[in-house]
Structures are given as structure tokens and as C-alpha cells.
C-alpha positions in Angstrom: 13.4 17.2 -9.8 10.8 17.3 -6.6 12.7 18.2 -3.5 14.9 16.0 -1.6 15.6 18.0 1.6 13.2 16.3 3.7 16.1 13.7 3.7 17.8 15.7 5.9 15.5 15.3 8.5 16.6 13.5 11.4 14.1 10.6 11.1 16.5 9.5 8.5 20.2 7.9 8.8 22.5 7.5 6.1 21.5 4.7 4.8 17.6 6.0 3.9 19.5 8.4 1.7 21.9 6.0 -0.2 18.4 3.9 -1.1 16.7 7.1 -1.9 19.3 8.3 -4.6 20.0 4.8 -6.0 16.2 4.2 -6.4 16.0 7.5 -7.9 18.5 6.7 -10.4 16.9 3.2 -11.3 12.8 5.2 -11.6 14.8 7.6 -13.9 15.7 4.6 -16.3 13.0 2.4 -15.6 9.8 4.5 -15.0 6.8 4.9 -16.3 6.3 1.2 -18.0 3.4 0.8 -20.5 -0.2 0.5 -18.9 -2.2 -0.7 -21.9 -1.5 -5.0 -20.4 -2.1 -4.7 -16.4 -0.8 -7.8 -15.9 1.8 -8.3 -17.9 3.2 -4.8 -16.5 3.0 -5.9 -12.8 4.7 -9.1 -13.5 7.4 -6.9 -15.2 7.8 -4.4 -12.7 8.1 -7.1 -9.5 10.7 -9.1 -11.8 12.5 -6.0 -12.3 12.4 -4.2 -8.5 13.5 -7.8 -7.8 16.4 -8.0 -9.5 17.3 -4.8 -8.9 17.1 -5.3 -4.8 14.8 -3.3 -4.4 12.2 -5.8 -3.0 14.6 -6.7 -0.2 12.7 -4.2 2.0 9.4 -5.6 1.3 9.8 -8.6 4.0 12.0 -9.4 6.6 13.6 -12.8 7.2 14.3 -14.7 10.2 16.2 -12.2 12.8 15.3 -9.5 10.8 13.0 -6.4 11.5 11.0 -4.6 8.6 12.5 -1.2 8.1 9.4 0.8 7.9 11.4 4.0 7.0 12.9 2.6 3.8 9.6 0.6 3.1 8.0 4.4 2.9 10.8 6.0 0.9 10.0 3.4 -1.7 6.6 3.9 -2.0 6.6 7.5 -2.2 9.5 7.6 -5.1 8.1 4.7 -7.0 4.4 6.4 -6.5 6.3 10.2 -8.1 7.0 8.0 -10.9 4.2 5.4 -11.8 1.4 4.4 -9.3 1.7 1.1 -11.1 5.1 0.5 -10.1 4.3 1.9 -6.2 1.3 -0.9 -6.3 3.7 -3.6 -7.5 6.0 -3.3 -4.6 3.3 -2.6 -1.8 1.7 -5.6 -2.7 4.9 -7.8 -2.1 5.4 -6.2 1.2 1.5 -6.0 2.6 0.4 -10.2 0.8 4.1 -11.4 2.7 3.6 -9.2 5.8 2.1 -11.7 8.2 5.2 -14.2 7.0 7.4 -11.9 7.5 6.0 -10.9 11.4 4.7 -14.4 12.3 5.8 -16.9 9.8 7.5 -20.1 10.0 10.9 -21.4 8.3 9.2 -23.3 6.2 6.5 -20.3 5.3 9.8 -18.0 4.6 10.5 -19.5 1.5 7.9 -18.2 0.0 9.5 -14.7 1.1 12.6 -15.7 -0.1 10.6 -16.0 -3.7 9.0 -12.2 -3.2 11.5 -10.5 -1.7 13.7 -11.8 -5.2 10.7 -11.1 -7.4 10.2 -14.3 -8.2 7.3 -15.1 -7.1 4.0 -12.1 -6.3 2.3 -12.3 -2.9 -1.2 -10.6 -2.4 -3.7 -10.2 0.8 -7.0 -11.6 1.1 -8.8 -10.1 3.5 -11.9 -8.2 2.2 -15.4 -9.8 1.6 -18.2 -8.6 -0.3 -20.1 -8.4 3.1 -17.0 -7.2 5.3 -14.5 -4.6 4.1 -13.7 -2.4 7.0 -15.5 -4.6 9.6 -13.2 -7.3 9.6 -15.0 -8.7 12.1 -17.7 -9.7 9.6 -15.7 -12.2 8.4 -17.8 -15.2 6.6 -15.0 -17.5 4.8 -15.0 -20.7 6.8 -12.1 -23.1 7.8 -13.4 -26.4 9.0 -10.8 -28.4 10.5 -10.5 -31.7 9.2 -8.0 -34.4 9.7 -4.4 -33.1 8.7 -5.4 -29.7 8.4 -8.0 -27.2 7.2 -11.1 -27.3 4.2 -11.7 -23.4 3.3 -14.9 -21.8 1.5 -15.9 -18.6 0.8 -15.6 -15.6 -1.3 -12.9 -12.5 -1.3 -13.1 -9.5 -2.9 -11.4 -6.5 -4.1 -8.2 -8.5 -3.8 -5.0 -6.8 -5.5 -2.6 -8.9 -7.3 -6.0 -11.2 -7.7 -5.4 -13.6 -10.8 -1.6 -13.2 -11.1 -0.6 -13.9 -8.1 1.4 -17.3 -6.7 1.0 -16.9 -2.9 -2.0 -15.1 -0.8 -1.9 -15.2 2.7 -5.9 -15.9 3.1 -8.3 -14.5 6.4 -11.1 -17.3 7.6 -13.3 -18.1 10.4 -12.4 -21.2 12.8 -14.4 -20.4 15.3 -12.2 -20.3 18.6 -14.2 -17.3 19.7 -17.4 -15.0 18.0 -16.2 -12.0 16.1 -12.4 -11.0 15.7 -11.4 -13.8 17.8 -12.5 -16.5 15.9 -10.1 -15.8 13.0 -7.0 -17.4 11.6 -4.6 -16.2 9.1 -3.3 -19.0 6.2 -0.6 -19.5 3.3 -2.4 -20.4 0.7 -0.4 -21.6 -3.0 -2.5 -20.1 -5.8 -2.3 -23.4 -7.4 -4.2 -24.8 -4.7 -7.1 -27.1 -6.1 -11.0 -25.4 -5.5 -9.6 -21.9 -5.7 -11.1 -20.3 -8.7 -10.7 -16.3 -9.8 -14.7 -15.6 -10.1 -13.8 -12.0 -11.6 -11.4 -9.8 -12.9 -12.7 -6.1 -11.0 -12.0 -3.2 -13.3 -11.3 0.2 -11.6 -10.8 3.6 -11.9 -6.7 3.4 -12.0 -6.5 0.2 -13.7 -4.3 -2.6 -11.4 -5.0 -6.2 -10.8 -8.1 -7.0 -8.8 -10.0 -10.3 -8.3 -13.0 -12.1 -6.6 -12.1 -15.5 -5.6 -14.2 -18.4 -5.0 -12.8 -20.4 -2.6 -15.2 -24.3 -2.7 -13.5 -26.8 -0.5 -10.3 -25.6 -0.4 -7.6 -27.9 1.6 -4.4 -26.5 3.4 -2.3 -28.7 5.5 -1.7 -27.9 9.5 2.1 -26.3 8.3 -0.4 -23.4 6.1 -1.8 -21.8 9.4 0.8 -18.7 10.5 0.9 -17.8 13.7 -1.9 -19.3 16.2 -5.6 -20.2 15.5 -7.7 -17.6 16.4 -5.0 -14.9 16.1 -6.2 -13.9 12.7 -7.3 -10.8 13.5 -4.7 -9.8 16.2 -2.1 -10.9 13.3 -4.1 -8.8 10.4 -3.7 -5.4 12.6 -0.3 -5.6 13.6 0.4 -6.2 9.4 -1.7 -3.3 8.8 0.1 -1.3 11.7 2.9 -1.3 9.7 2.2 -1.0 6.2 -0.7 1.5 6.7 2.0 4.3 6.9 3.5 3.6 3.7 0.0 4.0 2.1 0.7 7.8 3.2 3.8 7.7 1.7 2.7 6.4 -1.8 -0.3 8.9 -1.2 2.9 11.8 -0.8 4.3 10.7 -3.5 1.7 11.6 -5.9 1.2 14.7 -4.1 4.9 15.6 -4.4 4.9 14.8 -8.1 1.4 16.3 -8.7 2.8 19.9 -6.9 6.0 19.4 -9.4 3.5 19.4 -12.5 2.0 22.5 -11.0 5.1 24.3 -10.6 6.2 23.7 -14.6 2.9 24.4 -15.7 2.1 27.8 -13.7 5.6 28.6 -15.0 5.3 28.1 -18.5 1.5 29.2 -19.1 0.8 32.6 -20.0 -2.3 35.1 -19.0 -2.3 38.5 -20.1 1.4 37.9 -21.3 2.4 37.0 -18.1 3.4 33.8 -16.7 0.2 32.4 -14.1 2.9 32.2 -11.2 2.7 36.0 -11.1 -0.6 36.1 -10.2 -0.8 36.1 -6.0 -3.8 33.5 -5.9 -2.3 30.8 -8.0 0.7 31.5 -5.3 -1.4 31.2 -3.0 -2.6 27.8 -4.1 1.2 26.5 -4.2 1.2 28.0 -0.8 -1.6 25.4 0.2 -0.4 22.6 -1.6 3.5 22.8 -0.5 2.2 23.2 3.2 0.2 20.0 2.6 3.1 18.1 1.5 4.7 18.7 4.0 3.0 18.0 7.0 1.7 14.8 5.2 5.5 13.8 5.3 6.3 14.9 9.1 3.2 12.3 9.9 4.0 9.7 7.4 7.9 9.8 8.0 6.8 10.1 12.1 5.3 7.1 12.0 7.4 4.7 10.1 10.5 6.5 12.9 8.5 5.8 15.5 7.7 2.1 14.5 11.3 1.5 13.8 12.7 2.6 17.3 10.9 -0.3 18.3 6.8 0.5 19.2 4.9 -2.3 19.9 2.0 -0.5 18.1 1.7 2.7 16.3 -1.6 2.3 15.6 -2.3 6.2 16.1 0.5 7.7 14.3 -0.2 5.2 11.4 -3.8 6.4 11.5 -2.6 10.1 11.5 -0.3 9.3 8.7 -2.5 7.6 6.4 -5.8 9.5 7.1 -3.6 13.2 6.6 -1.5 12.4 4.0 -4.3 11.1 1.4 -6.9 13.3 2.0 -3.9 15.8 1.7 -2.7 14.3 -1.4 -6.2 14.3 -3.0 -6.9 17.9 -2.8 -3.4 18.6 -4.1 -3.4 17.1 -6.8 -6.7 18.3 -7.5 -5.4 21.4 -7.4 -2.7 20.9 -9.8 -5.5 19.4 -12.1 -7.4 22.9 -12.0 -4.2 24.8 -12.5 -3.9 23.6 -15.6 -7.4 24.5 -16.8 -9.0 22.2 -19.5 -5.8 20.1 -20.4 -5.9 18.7 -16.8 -9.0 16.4 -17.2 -7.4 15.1 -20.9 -6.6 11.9 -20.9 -2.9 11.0 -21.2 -2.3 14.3 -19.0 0.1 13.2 -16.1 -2.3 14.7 -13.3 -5.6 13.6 -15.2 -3.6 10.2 -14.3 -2.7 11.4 -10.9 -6.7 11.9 -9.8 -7.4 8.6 -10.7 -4.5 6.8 -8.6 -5.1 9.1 -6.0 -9.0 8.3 -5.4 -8.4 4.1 -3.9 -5.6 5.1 -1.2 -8.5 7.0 1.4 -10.3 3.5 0.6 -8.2 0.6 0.4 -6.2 -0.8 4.4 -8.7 1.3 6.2 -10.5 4.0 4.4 -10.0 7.6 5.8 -13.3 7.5 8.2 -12.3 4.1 9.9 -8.9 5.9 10.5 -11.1 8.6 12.4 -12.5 6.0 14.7 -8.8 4.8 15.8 -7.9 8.2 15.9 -10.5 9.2 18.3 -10.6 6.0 20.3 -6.9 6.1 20.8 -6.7 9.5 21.9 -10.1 8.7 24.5 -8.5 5.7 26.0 -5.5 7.9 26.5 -7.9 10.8 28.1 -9.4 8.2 30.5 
């Protein structure tokens, strides 16, 4: 059992720990689901976190705030248990964030369908020639008489090929650069929307290319203002970017609790490896890293939550820590265990491969330098 006190901290209320134990309880009964069909285990996993109420957090309706605290508390359990499960609920929360902060009544239905499970949301931002430079965009939306024609390509997009809604990033031109972008429901049955390719990856989850070849969305599809895109895409990612720190401290938590059995159980000499002072001193390292990657991450979703406009340097702090963190823990626990540690089918062989995408994917860890440093210089000047 990985420990729990850090629920007595007093970032949490009450409430954060009644969803903590119950989603404890269901992961116990539920978790790890079989990996071999991708697909057909995300589409399992979101039905099930559905019905179970545990996607209720994912969005926010109409009068409603997102409770970034409880959003993080469900990514880290769920990513102590199966990154699989962790990706199936982020991706509910992250494709319906801009509905949830900006969407219309008639765009919130869609929620309604994610935040039940019945229907999976994903986020198409990313182009092959613009990942962290958003900027960069390329994908075009011409408008046209009742609404918009959209082509381009996306990329690296999660949930790609299975999923029923994306909320879709294009250029229409109010402005050059960032200010030129607009932000779109877009129905995956939409007609000139092809999947181009099925990405394989190191951790196996579902990723896509899409082709996007005259594509027409109706005036009601646009979310928030034209030209806002990018305005709309950071505030989304201001939220959600802490709870990539909290799936990443998940798998640190769980990969520290793998160490602590195994250290316990393997012999040297006769003697169990947690005798010996440098393999305590390596718990030493990792328990100190877990940690502090949960003060950032669990300081950031508090401090979004008691009402910040922006967090955008705590989330920064919080993501950038608490994966880098998380990577050379578990890496730790891998060389703990000596040879059986890079087998396949090991729990942290399976741990270093999750681990890897989170200091890339919703700003990879250098990108969270730059905000870092030019938050902290605008505050100097």
C-alpha cells in the first residue's frame, strides 16, 4: 500500500480524501486491464471510469468550476495502478477542456457524453511542423458561408482513431502568429476527416495523424471567439498541465513501492539489500523526490482552485519537477532490481516506458524552463 499521509496535508479538504479511498477501492478491483488490444482497452476503461463516476471530474458543466485537486488525485492513483487507465481519464479531461472553460450549451452536450463515458474526447493540437511552437500552426479554416472549410494535418494526437469528439486548433487569420488561431468542436464523423496513421510508441496508447481535406464545421462548432485559439489552448493547458505531474507521481510513488519490496525481499551475502547503507541511500533519494514532486504538483492544482487566473508558473514547476523527478526514480527502482528490471512483463520495466512521453507531451520539460524563467524575469522587472 504506497503511502496516503500526504492527504493530510492542508491543500486537501474532506472531500479529496473520500474520492481518494473510493477510487482506491475501485483500482483495487478494476486495475491493471489487459494491454495486448489498445483500443479496445481504452474504450473499456472510459466506459468503466464512467459508470463508475469517476469521470465527473474530467469537465465541468455550466456554473461549474474544474476541481483541479481531485482532477490530480485521479491521475496519480489511476497512473500507481495502470498508465493505461491514467491516459484514458486525462484524455477525457484535457480533449473536453476548452468546452468545459469556454463552451457553449449546445457544445456541453458533448461533455455531458464524456463526463458519462459515453462518448471519448481527444485534443488536436500538434502538427508535424509545430509541436511546442504552437504558434507554427499550418491547418487552415477558410470561412465560407455558414461556417468554416478546415485542411491540414495533426499529429501525435491521443485518443486518434477511437475517438468521437476532438476539439481541433486552426488558422483564421485574424492576426499573424498565435493570434490568428481559433479553437473548434469537431464530430469524428465529420465527412473529409481521415485517420492517415496509427503512431506506435514506446508505451503503447492510441495515437493518430489525421488528414483533415475540406473539412466543413458550422458557425455553432467555433468555442469561444475567432482568434482566441491560442489564448483558449493555454488557459486549457494551465490547468491540466499539473495533473501531468500528478500522473508522473504516480508512477514514481508506485515505482518507489516496487523498490521497497524488492530491496526487502532480495538477498546479498545472506542479507536482505535494504541493509546495505547505499541502497538506503538511494530510497533516501527517491522518497525525497516524491515528495517534493507532490508539494509542487498538489501546490499548483491548490493554488488554481482558490481561484488564480493563471498558474502558469506553478503548473510549469509542477510538471517540469515532478517528471524529470519521476523518471530518475523509477529508474532507480529499475537498477535495484538488477537484471530482472529491464525483463519484459517486470512492473518497472513497464514503468520506464510510461514514464519516458510525460517530459514530452503538453509542453516538454525544456519549454517548461522557458515559462519558468520568463515568469520569474517579468516578475524581477
Amino acid at each position: 500500500m504506497s503511502d496516503s499521509s500526504f492527504l493530510n496535508w492542508p491543500f486537501f479538504e474532506e472531500r479529496h480524501r473520500v474520492l481518494a479511498a473510493a477510487l482506491e477501492g475501485w483500482c483495487a478491483s478494476h486495475l491493471p486491464v489487459d494491454h495486448s488490444d489498445v483500443d479496445a482497452a481504452c474504450k473499456g476503461l472510459v466506459a468503466a471510469l464512467g459508470a463508475a463516476g469517476f469521470l465527473q471530474p474530467s469537465g465541468a458543466g455550466a456554473g461549474e468550476k474544474l476541481d483541479v485537486r481531485s482532477l490530480c488525485l485521479i491521475r496519480e492513483t489511476l497512473a500507481r495502478h495502470d498508465a493505461l487507465a491514467d491516459f484514458s481519464f486525462a484524455m477525457q479531461g484535457l480533449g473536453m477542456g476548452a468546452v468545459s472553460l469556454f463552451g457553449t450549451e449546445e457544445q456541453r452536450l458533448w461533455l455531458e457524453k464524456t463526463r458519462a463515458g459515453k462518448a471519448i474526447a481527444a485534443f488536436a493540437l500538434t502538427e508535424p511542423g509545430s509541436g511546442s511552437d504552437v504558434a507554427n500552426t499550418a491547418t487552415l479554416a477558410e470561412k465560407v458561408e455558414g461556417g468554416y472549410r478546415l485542411s491540414g494535418e495533426k499529429t501525435y494526437i491521443s485518443n486518434g482513431g477511437i475517438a468521437d469528439v476532438y476539439v481541433i486548433f486552426a488558422r483564421t487569420g485574424e492576426a499573424p502568429g498565435a493570434r490568428g488561431l481559433s479553437a473548434f468542436l469537431m464530430p469524428a464523423d465529420v465527412a473529409g476527416l481521415t485517420i492517415a496513421e496509427r503512431i506506435e510508441v514506446i508505451a503503447p496508447h492510441p495515437l493518430a495523424r489525421l488528414k483533415l481535406e475540406g473539412v466543413f464545421l458550422p458557425e455553432s462548432a467555433l468555442i469561444g471567439k475567432a482568434g482566441e485559439g491560442f489564448k483558449l489552448a493555454m488557459s486549457v493547458l494551465d490547468v491540466f498541465r499539473s495533473t501531468v505531474g500528478a500522473a508522473a507521481l504516480g508512477m514514481a510513488r508506485r515505482a518507489l513501492d516496487e523498490a521497497l519490496a524488492r530491496v526487502q525481499a532480495r538477498k546479498i551475502q545472506g542479507e536482505p539489500l535494504a541493509n546495505l547503507q547505499m541502497v538506503q541511500g538511494h530510497l533516501a533519494d527517491m522518497a525525497l523526490k516524491v515528495d517534493a514532486a507532490a508539494l509542487l504538483v498538489y501546490r499548483a492544482a491548490w493554488t488554481k482552485d482558490q481561484g488564480a487566473a493563471r498558474v502558469s508558473r506553478e503548473a510549469a514547476m509542477a510538471k517540469l519537477y515532478a517528471t524529470e523527478a519521476a523518471q530518475e526514480v523509477i529508474d532507480a527502482a529499475l537498477q535495484l532490481h538488477g537484471g530482472d528490471g529491464v525483463r519484459h512483463g517486470m512492473k518497472v520495466e513497464e514503468l520506464y516506458r510510461d514514464i519516458r512521453a510525460l517530459r514530452i507531451y503538453e509542453g516538454a520539460s525544456d519549454v517548461q524552463r522557458v515559462v519558468i524563467a520568463r515568469t520569474i524575469l517579468g516578475e524581477a522587472r
